[in-house]
C-alpha positions in Angstrom: -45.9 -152.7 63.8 -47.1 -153.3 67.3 -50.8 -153.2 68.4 -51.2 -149.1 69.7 -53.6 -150.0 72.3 -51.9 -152.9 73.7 -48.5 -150.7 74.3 -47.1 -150.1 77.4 -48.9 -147.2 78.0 -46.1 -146.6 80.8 -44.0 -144.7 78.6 -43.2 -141.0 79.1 -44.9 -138.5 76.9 -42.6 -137.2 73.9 -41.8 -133.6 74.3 -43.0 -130.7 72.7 -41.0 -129.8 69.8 -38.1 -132.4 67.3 -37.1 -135.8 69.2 -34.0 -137.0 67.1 -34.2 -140.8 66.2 -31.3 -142.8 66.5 -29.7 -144.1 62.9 -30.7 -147.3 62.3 -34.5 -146.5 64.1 -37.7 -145.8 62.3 -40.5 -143.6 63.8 -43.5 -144.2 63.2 -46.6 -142.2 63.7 -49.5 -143.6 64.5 -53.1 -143.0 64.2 -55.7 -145.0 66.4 -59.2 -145.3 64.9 -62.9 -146.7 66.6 -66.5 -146.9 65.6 -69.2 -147.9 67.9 -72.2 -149.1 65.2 -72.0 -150.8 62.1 -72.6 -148.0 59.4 -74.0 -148.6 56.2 -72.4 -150.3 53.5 -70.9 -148.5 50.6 -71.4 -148.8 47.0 -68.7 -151.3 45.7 -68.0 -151.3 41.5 -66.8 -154.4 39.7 -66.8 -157.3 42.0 -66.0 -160.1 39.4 -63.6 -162.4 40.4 -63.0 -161.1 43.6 -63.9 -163.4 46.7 -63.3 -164.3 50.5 -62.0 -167.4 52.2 -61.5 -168.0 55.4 -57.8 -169.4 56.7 -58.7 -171.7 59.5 -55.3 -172.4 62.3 -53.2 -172.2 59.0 -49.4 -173.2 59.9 -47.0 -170.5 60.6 -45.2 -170.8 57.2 -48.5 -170.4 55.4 -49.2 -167.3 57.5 -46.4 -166.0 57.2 -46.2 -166.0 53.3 -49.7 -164.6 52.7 -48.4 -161.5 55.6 -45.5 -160.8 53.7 -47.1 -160.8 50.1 -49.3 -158.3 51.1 -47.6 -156.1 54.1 -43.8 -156.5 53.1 -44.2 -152.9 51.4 -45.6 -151.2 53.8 -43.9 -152.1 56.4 -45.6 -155.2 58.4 -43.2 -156.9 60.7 -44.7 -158.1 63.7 -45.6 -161.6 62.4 -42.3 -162.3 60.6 -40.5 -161.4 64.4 -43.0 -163.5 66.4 -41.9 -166.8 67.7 -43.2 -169.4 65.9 -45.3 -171.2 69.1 -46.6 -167.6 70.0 -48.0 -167.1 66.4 -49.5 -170.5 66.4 -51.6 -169.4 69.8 -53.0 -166.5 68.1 -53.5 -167.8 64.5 -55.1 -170.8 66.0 -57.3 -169.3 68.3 -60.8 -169.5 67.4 -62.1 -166.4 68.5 -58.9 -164.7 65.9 -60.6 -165.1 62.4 -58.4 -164.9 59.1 -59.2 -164.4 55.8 -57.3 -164.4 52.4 -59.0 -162.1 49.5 -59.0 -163.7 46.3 -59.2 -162.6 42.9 -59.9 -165.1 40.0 -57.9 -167.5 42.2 -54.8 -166.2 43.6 -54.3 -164.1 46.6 -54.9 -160.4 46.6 -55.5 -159.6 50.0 -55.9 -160.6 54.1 -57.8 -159.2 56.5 -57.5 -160.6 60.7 -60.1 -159.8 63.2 -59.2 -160.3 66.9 -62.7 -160.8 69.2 -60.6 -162.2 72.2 -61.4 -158.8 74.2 -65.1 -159.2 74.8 -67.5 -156.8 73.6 -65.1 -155.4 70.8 -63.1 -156.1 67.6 -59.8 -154.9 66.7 -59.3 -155.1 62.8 -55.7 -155.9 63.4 -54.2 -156.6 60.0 -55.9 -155.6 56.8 -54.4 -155.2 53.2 -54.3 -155.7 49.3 -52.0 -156.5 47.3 -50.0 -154.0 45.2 -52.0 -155.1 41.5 -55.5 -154.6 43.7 -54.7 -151.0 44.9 -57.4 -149.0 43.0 -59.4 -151.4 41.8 -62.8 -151.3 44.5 -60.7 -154.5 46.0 -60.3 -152.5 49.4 -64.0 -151.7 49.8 -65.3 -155.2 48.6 -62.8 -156.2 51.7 -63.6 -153.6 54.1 -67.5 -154.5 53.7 -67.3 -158.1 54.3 -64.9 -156.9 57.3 -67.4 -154.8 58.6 -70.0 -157.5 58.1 -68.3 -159.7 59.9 -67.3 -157.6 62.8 -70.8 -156.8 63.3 -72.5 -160.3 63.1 -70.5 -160.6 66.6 -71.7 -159.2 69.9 -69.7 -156.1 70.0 -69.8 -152.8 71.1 -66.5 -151.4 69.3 -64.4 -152.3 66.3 -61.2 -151.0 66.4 -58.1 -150.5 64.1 -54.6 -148.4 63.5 -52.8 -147.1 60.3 -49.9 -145.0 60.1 -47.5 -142.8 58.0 -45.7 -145.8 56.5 -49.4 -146.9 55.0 -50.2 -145.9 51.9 -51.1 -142.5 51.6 -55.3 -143.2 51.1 -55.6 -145.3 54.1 -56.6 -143.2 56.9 -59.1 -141.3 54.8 -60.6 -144.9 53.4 -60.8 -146.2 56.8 -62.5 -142.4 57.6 -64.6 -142.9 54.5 -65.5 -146.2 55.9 -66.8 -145.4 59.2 -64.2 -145.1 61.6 -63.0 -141.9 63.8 -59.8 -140.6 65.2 -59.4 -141.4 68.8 -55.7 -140.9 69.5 -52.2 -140.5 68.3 -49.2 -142.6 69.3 -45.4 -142.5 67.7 -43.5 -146.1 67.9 -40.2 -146.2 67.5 -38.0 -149.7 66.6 -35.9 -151.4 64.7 -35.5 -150.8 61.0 -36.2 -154.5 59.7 -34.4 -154.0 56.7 -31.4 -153.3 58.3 -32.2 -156.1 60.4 -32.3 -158.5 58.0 -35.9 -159.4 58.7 -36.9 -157.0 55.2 -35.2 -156.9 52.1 -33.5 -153.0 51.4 -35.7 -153.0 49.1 -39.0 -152.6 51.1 -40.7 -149.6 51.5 -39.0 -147.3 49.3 -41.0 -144.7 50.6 -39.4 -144.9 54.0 -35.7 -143.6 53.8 -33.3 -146.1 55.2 -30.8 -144.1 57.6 -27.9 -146.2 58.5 
């Protein structure tokens, strides 16, 4: 899924009413979410074996594995399309921080936080694993995310969900602090009839060929 805010905002406006999508498209509706203060933390339940490490400049392949573990599902693309010397000059920036969530050892989660725009934060990537879904995982992750955001010099953390995310993200991220700014609708490829996904992915998104 592409960054909302960093679309080409040149685009027309869709029209009111039922825009067909071409076979072999997917549409996807977007919701764009901000907050401008670090709320307060919530409560988290059971936090044994659960902890956070940061990936520093990990190699593509190692990225790439960890993104797809935890994103296949729902969806994530972006990073498996990206040219392999264009992901290395955004994993490896310093000011891009990555971190794997771990429970009792083995990956569970990963969360990304992009300060390159100065005075904000955009939570670009952030996710557990299909075994951690339920299990206070999310909100040990999203509290050490907000943590982090906010130990920076910024003004606004940022992020995005949408309809192919499971159904309890947009109210956790509400839950969590952040408000509604804006609504977008992407449309691309399908990746697994790209080849880029297996047909298995997502079977909550229809494949229409």
């Amino acid at each position: 899924m592409s960054t909302a805010e960093k679309s080409d905002h040149s685009n027309p406006e869709l029209p009111m009413g039922y825009s067909p999508v071409p076979r072999g498209k997917l549409a996807n509706a977007v919701t764009c979410l901000e907050m401008t203060e670090k709320p307060l933390p919530r409560e988290i339940g059971n936090t044994a074996g659960l902890s956070l490490e940061r990936m520093l400049a990990p190699d593509p392949q190692t990225y790439r594995q960890l993104f797809r573990a935890i994103g296949e599902d729902w969806l994530w693309v972006s990073r498996l399309v990206m040219a392999d010397e264009a992901l290395k000059a955004v994993i490896g920036d310093p000011l891009v921080e990555i971190y794997v969530l771990l429970s009792n050892g083995l990956q569970a989660g990963m969360l990304e936080l992009d300060f390159r725009q100065p005075g904000q934060c955009e939570l670009v990537f952030f996710g557990v694993g299909e075994s951690a879904i339920g299990t206070g995982a999310g909100r040990y992750l999203m509290n050490h995310a907000l943590s982090i955001a906010w130990a920076h010099p910024i003004e606004r953390l940022w992020v995005h969900t949408c309809h192919f995310d499971h159904p309890n993200a947009l109210p956790f991220y509400q839950r969590s602090g952040f408000s509604p700014y804006a609504f977008m609708v992407e449309v691309t490829d399908d990746p697994r009839l790209t080849g880029v996904l297996p047909r298995s992915a997502a079977p909550h998104v229809p494949i229409l060929e």
